[in-house]
N, CA and C of each residue as an Amber inpcrd file, in Angstrom:
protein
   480
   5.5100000  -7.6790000  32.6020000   6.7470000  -7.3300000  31.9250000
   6.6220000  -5.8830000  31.4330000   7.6010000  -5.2290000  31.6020000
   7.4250000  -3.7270000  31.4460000   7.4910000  -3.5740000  29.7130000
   7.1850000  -2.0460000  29.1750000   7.3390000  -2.2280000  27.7900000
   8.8580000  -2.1160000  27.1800000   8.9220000  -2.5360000  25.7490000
  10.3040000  -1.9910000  25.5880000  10.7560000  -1.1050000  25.7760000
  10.0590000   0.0760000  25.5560000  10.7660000   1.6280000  25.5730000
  10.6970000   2.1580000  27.2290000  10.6040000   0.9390000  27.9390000
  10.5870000   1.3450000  29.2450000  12.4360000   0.6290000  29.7710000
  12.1980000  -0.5930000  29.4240000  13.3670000  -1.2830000  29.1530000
  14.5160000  -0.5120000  29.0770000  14.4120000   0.1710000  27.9480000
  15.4840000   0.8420000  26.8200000  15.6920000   2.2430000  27.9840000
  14.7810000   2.4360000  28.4950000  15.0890000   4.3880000  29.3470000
  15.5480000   3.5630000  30.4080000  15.3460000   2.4500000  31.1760000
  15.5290000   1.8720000  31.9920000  17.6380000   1.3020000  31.7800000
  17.1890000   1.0270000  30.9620000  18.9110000   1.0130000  30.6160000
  20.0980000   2.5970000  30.4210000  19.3540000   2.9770000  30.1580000
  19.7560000   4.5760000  30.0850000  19.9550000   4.8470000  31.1240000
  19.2840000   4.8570000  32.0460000  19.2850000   5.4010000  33.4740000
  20.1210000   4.5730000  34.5450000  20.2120000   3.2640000  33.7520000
  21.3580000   2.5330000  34.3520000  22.6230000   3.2400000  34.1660000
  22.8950000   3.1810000  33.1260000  24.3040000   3.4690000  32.4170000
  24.7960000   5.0610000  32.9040000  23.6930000   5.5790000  33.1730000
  24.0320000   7.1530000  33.4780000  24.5820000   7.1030000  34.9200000
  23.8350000   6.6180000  35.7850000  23.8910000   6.1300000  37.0100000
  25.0360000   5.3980000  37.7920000  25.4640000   4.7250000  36.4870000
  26.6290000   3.7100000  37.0620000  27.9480000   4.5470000  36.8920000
  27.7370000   5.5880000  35.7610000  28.7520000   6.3990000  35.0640000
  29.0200000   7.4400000  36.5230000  28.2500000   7.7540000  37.0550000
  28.4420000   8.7670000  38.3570000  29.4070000   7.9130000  39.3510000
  28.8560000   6.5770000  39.6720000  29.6630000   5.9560000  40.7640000
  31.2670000   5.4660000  40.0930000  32.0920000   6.1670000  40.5760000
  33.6270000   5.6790000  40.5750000  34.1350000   4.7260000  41.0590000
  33.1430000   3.9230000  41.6990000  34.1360000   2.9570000  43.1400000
  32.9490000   1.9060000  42.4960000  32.4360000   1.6950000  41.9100000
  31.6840000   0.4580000  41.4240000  32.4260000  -0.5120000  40.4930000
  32.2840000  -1.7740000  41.2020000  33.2930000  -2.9880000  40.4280000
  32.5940000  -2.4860000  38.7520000  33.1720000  -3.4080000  38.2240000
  32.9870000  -3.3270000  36.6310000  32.0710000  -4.7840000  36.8980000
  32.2350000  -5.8650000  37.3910000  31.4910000  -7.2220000  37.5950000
  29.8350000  -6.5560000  37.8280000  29.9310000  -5.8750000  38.3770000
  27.9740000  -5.3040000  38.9360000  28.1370000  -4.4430000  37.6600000
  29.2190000  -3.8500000  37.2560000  28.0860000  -2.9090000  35.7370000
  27.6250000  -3.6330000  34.5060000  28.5830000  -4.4510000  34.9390000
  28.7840000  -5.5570000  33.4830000  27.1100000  -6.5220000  33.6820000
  27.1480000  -7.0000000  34.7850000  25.7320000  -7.8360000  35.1090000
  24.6390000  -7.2830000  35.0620000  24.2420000  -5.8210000  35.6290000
  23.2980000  -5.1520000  35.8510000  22.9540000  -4.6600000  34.0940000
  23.9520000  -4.3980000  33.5500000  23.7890000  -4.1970000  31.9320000
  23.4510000  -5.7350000  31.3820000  24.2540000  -6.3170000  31.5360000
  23.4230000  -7.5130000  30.8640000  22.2040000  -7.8530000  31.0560000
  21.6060000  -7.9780000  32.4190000  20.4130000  -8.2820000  32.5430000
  19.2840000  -7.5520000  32.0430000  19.4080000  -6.1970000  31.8290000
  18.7270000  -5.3260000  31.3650000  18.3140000  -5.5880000  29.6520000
  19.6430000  -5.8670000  29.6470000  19.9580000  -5.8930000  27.7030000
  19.2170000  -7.6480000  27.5630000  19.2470000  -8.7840000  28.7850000
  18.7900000 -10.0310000  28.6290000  16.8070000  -9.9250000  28.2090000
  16.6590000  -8.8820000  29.3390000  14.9720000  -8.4380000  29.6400000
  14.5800000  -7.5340000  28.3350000  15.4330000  -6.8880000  27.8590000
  15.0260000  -6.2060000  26.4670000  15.0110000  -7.1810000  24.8460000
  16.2210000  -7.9880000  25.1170000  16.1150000  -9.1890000  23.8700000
  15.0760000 -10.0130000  24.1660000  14.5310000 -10.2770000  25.0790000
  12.9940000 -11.3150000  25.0760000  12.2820000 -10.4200000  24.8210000
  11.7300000  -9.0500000  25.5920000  10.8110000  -8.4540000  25.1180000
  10.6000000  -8.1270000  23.3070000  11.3800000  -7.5700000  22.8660000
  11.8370000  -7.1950000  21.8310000  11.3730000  -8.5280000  20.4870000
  11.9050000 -10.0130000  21.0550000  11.4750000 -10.7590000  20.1850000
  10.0620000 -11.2420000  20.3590000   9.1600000 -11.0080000  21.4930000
   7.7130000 -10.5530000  21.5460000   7.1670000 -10.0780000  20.6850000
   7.7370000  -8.8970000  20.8330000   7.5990000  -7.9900000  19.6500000
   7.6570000  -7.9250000  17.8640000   8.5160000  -8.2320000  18.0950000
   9.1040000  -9.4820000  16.7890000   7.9890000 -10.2540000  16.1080000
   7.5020000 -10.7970000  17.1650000   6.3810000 -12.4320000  16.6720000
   5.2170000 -11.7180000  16.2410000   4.7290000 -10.7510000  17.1090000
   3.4860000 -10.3010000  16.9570000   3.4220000  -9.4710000  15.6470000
   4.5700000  -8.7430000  15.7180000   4.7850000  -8.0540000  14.1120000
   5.1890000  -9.7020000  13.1310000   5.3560000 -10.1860000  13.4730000
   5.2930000 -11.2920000  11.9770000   3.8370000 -12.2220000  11.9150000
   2.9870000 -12.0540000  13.2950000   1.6340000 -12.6010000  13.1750000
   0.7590000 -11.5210000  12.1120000   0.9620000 -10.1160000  12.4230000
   0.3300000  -9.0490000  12.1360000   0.4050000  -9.2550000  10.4940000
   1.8780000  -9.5290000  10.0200000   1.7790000  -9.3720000   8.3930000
   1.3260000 -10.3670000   8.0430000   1.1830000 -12.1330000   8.6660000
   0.8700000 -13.3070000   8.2780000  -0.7360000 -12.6060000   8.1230000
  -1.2030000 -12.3160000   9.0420000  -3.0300000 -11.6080000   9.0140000
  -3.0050000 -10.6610000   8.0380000  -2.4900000  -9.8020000   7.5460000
  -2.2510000  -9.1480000   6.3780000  -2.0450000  -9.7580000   5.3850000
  -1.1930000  -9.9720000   4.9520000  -0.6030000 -10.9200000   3.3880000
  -2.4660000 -11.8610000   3.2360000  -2.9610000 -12.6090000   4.3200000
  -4.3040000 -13.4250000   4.2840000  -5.1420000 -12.7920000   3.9610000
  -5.2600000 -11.3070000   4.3480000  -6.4540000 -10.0880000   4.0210000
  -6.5060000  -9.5870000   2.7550000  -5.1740000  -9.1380000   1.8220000
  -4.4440000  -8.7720000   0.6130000  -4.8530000 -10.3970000  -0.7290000
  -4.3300000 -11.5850000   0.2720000  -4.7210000 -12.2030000  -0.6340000
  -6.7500000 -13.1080000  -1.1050000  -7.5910000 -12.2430000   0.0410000
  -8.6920000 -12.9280000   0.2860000  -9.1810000 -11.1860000  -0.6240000
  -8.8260000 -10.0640000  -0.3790000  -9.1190000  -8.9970000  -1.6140000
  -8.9320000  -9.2180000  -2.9170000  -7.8770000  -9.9210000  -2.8250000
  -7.4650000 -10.0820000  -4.3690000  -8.6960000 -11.3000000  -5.1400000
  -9.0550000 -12.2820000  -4.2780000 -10.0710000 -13.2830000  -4.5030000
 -11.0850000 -12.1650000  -4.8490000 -11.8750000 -11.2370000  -3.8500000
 -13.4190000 -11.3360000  -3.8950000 -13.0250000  -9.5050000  -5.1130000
 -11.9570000  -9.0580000  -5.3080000 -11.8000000  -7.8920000  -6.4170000
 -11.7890000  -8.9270000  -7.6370000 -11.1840000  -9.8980000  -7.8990000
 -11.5770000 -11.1590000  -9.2340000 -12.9790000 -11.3510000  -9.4450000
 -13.3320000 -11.8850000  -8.2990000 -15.0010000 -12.3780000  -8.1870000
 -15.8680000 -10.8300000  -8.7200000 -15.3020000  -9.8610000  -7.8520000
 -16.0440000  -8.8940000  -8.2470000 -16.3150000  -8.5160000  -9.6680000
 -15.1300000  -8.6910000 -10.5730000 -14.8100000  -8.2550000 -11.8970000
 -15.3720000  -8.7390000 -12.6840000 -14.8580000 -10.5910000 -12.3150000
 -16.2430000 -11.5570000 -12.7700000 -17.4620000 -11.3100000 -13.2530000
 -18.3080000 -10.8750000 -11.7750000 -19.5900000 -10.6480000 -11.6440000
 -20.1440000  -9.7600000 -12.2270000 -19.2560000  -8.2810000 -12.0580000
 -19.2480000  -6.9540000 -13.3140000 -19.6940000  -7.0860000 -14.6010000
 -18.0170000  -8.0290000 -15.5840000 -18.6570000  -8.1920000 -16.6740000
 -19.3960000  -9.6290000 -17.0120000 -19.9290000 -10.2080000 -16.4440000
 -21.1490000 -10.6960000 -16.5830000 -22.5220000  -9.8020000 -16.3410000
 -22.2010000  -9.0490000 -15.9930000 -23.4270000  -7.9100000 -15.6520000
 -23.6170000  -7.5280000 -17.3030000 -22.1780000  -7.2050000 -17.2260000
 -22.2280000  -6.0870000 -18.2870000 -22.6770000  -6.6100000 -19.9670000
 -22.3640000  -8.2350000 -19.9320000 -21.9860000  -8.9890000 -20.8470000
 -24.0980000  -9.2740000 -20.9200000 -24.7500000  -9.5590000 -20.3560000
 -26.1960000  -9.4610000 -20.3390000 -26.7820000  -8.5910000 -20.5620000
 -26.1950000  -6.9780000 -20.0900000 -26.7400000  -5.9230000 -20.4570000
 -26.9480000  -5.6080000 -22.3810000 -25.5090000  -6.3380000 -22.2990000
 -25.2640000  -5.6150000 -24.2850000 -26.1630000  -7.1890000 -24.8390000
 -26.5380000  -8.0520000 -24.4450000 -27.1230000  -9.1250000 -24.6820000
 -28.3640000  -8.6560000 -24.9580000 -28.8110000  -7.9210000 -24.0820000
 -30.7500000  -8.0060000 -23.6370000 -30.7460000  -6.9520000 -24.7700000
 -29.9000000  -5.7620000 -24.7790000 -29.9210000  -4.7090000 -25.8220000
 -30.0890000  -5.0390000 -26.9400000 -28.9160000  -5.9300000 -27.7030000
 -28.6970000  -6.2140000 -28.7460000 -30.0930000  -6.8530000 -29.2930000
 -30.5130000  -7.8250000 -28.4400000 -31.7560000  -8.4900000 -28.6900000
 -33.4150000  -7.8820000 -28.8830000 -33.1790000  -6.6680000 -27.8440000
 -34.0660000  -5.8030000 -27.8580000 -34.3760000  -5.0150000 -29.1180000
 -33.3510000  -4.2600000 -29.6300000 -33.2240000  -3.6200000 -30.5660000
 -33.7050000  -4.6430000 -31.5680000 -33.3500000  -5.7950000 -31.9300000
 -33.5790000  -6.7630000 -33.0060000 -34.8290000  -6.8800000 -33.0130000
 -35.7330000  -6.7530000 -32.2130000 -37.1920000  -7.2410000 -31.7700000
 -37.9190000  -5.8530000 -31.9630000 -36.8370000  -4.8260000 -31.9720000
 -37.8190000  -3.3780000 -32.0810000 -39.0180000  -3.4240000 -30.8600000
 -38.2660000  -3.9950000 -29.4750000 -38.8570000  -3.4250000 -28.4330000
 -37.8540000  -2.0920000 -27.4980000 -39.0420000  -0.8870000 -27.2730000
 -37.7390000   0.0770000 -26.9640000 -38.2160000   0.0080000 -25.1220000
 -39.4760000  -0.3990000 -24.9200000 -39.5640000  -0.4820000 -23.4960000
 -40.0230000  -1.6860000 -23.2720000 -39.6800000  -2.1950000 -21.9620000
 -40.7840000  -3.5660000 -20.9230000 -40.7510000  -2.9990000 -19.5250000
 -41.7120000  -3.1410000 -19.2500000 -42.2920000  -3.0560000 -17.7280000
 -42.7830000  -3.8970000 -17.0880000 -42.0040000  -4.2200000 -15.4820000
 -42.6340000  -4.8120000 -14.8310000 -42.6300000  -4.6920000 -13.8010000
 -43.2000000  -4.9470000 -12.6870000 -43.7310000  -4.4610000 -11.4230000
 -42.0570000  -3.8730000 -10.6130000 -41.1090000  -4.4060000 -10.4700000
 -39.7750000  -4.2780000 -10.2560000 -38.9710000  -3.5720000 -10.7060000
 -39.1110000  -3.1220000 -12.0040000 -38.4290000  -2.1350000 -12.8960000
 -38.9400000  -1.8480000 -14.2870000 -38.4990000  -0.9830000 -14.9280000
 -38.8300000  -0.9340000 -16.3970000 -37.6640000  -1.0430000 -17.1040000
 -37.7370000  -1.4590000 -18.1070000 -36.2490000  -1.6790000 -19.1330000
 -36.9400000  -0.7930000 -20.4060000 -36.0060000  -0.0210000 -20.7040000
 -35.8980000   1.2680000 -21.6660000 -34.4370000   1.2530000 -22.6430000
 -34.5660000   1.5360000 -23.8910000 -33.4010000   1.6110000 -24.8830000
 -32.8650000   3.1800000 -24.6480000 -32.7080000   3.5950000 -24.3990000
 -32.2760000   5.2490000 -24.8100000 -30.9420000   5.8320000 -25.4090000
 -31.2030000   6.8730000 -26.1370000 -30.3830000   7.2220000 -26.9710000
 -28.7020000   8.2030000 -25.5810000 -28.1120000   7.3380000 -26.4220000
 -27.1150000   8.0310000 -25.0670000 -26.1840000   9.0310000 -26.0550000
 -25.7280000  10.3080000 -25.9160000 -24.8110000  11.6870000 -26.3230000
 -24.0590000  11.3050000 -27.4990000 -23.6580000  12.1920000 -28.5950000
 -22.6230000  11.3760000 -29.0510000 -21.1110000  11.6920000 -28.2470000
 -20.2770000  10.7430000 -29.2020000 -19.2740000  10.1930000 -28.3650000
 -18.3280000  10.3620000 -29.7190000 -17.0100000  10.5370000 -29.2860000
 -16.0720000  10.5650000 -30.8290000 -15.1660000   9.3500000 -30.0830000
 -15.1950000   8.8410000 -31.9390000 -13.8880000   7.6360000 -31.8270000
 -12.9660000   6.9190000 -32.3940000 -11.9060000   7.6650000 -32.2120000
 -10.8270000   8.1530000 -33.1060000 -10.3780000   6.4890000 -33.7200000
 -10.3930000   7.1400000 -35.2270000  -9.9790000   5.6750000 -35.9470000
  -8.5300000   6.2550000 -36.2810000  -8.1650000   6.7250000 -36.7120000
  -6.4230000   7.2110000 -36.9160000  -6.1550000   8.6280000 -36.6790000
  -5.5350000   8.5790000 -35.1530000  -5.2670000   9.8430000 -34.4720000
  -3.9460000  10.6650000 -35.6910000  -3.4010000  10.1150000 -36.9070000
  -2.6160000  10.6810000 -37.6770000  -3.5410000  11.5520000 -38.8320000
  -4.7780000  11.2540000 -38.7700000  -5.7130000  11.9910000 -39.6080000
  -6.6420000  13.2370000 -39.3140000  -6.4440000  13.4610000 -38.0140000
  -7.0200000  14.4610000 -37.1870000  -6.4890000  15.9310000 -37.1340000
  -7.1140000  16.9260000 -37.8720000  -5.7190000  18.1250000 -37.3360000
  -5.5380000  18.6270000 -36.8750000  -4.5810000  18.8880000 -35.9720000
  -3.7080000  20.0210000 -34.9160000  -4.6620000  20.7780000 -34.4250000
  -5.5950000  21.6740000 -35.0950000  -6.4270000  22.0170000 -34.2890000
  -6.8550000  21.4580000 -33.4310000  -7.6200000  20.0590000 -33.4350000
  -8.3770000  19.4520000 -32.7120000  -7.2410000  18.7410000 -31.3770000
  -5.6620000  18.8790000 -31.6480000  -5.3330000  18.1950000 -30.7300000
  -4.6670000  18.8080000 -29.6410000  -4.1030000  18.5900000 -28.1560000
  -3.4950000  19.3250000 -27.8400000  -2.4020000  18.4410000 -26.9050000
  -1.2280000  19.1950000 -26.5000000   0.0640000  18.8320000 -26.0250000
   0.5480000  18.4200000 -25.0440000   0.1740000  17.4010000 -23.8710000
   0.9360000  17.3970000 -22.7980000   2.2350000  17.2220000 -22.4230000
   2.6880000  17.8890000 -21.8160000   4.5880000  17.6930000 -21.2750000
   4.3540000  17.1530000 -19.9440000   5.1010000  15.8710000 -20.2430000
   4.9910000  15.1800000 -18.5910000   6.6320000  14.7550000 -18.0550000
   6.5800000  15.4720000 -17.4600000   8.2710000  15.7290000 -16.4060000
   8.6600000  14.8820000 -15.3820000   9.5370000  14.1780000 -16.0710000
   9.5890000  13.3110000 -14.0140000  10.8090000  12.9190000 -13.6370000
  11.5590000  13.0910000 -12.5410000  12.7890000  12.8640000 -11.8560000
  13.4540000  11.9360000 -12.3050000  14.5930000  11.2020000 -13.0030000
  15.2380000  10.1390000 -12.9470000  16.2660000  10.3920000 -11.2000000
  15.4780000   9.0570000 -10.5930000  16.0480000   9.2370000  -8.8790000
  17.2780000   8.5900000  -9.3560000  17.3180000   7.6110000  -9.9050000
  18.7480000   6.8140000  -9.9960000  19.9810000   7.2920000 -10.5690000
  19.2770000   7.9060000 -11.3780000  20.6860000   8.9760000 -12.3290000
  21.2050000  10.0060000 -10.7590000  20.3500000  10.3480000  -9.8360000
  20.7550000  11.4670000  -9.1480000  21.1320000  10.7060000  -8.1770000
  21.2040000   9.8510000  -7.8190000  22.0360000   8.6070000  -6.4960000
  22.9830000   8.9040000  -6.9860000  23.1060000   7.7020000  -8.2090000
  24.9700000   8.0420000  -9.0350000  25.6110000   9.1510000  -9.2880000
  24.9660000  10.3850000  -8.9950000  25.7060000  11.5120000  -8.7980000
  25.4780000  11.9370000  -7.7560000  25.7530000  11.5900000  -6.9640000
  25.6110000  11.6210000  -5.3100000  24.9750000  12.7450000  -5.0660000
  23.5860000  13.4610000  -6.2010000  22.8950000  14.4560000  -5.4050000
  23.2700000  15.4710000  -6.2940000  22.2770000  16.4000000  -6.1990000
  22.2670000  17.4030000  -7.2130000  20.9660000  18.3470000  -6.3830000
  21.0500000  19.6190000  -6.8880000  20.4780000  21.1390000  -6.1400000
  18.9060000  20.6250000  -6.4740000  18.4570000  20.5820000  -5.2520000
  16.5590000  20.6730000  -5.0240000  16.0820000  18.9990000  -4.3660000
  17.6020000  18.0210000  -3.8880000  17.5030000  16.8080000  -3.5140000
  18.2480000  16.9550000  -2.1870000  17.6930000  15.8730000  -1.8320000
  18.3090000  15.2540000  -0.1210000  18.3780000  14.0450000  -0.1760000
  19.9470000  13.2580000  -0.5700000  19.6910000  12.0480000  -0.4660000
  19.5880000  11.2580000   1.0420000  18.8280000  10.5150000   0.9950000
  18.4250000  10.6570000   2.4410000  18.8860000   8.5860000   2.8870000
  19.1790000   8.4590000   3.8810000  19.6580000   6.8390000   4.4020000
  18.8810000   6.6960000   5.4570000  17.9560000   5.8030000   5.2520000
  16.8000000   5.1850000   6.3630000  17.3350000   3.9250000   6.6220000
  16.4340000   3.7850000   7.8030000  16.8250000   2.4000000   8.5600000
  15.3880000   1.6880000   8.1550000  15.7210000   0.3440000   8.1430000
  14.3820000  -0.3150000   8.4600000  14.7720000  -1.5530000   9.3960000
  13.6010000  -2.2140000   9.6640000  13.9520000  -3.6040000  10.7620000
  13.8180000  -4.8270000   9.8560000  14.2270000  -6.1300000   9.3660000
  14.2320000  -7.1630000   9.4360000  13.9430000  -8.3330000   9.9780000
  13.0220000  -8.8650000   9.9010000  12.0530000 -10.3550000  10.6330000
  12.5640000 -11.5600000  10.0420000  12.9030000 -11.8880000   9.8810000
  13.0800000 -13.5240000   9.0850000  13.1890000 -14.7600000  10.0290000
């Protein structure tokens, strides 16, 4: 079976073709177009299936990420939840190292760090200003467009 876009030039070249001959019944343009347009609606819903197998295998991939990014997070803070465990405990015991053939476990002093208990008590010096700018698209639809826009009308396809 040829491809669609072979189909589709294939119909083109009909229609151009038939448009030259003057003395051709309308019964042979009418058939020869249908059949063309019959061989392009099967191909086409081929096409169709395989694009709705493709997202069924997708949506399964999206939702088997979403499983093992949970699991992952899981596993994280349980990592993390043992780490402040062994610490906390460590420190209590006033051990700052253990060693063993596999690794060593060490307390160390990590940078300081600031942490703001009431950002209304801090002054101006210390703070500074961001301006964050952003398009309202919908306000500029309802005004059918305004200078530095292109409202623009796309097509898409439909599977159901």
């Amino acid at each position: 079976m040829p491809a669609l876009y072979e189909i589709a030039a294939e119909h083109r070249a009909a229609m151009h073709q038939m448009a030259d001959m003057a003395d051709l019944p309308e019964e042979v343009i009418t058939d020869t177009l249908a059949g063309i347009d019959g061989e392009f609606d099967a191909k086409a819903i081929s096409v169709a299936a395989v694009i709705q197998n493709l997202n069924a295998e997708a949506l399964a991939m999206k939702e088997a990420e979403a499983r093992m990014a949970a699991r992952r997070r899981a596993t994280e803070n349980r990592a993390k939840h043992l780490k402040e465990y062994l610490l906390s405990n460590m420190i209590f015991m006033k051990h700052t190292r253990i060693k063993c053939p596999e690794f060593d476990i060490n307390i160390k002093s990590n940078p300081p760090s600031v942490k703001v208990i009431d950002e209304q008590l801090i002054p101006d010096f210390f703070k500074t200003t961001k301006e964050v700018v952003s398009v309202d698209k919908t306000a500029i639809k309802r005004a059918a467009g305004c200078p530095g826009v292109e409202i623009v009308h796309n097509k898409s396809l439909s599977i159901k």
